[in-house]
C-alpha positions as CSV (number, residue, x, y, z in Angstrom):
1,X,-4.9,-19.6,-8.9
2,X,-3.0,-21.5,-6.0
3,X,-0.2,-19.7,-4.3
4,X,2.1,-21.2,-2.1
5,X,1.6,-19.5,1.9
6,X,5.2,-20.2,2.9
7,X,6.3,-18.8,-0.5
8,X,4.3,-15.8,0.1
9,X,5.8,-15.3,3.3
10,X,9.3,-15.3,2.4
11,X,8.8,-12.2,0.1
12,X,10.5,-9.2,0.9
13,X,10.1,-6.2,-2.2
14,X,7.4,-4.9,-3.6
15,X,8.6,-6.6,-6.9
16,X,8.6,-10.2,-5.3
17,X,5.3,-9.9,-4.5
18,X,4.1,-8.6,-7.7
19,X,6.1,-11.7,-9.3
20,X,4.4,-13.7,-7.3
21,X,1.2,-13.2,-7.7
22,X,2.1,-12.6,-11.8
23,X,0.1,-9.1,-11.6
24,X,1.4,-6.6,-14.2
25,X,3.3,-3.4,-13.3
26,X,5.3,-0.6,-14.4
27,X,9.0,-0.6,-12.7
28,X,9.0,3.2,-13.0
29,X,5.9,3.7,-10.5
30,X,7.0,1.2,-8.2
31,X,10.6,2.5,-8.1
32,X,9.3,5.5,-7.1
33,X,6.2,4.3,-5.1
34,X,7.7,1.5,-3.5
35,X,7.5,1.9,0.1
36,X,3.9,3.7,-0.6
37,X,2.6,0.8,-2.2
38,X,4.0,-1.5,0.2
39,X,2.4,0.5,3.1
40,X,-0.8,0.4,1.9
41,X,-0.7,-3.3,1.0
42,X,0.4,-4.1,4.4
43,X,-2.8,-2.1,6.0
44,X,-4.9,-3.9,3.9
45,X,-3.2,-7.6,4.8
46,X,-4.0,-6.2,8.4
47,X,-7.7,-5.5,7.7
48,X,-8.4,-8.9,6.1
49,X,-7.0,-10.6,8.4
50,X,-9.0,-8.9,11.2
51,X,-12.2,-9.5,9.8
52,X,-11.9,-12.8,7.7
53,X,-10.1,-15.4,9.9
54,X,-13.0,-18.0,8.7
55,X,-11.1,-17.9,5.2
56,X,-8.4,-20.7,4.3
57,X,-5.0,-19.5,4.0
58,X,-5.4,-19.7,0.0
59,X,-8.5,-17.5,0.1
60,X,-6.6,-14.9,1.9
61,X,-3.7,-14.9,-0.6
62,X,-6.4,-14.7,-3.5
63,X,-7.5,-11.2,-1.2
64,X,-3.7,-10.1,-0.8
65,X,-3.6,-10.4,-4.3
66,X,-6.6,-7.8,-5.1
67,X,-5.1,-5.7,-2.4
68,X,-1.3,-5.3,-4.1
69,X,-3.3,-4.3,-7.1
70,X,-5.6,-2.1,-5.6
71,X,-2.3,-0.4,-4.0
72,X,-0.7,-0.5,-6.9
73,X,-3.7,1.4,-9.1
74,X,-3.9,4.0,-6.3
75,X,-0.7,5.5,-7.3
76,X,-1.3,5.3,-10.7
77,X,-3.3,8.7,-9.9
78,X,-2.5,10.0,-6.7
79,X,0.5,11.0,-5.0
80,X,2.4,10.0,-1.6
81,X,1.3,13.6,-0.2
82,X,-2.1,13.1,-1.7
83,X,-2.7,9.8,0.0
84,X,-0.8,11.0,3.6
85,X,0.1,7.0,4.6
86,X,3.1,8.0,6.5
87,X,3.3,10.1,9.8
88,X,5.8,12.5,8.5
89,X,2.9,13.7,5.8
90,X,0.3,14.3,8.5
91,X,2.4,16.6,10.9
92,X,1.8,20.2,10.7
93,X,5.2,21.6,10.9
94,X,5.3,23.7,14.1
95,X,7.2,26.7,12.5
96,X,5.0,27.2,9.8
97,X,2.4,30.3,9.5
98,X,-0.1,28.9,6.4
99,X,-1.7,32.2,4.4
100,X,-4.9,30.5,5.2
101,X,-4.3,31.2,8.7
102,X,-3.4,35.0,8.9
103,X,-6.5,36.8,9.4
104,X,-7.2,39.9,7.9
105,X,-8.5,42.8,9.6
């Protein structure tokens, strides 16, 4: 399939993009996924377009296209906190004692 580059880039949700490339979803985990999904998708645009600028434009949407779904299926079975794409999931809270942390003597 042939997608349209300029198309592509006017997108803006994670809807349009799944419209766009006509890939099947549920609006439920999206709603709640969203800026997840998104996240992830946009890492992975970053990563093929680092290593495969030899590609035509089309050939890199055909990529994109595996990469929303890929996103997409990842959240299927894991969870935000699971997947830690977002800095505010990898900070240790400074205030916090963890059990695992108190040693007993």
């Amino acid at each position: 399939m042939t997608w349209d580059v300029e198309q592509f880039n006017q997108l803006v949700n994670a809807e349009e993009y799944f419209e766009f490339f006509q890939l099947p979803y549920d609006p439920k985990v999206v709603q709640v996924n969203r800026l997840h999904i998104l996240k992830r998708f946009s890492q992975s645009i970053q990563e093929i377009d680092a290593h495969n600028s030899e590609l035509s434009q089309a050939e890199k949407l055909d990529l994109y296209c595996t990469a929303l779904q890929q996103a997409y299926e990842v959240f299927l079975s894991s969870t935000p906190l699971e997947q830690k794409l977002f800095k505010v999931f990898k900070q240790k809270p400074n205030n916090i004692v963890m059990l695992t942390e108190i040693a007993t003597s």
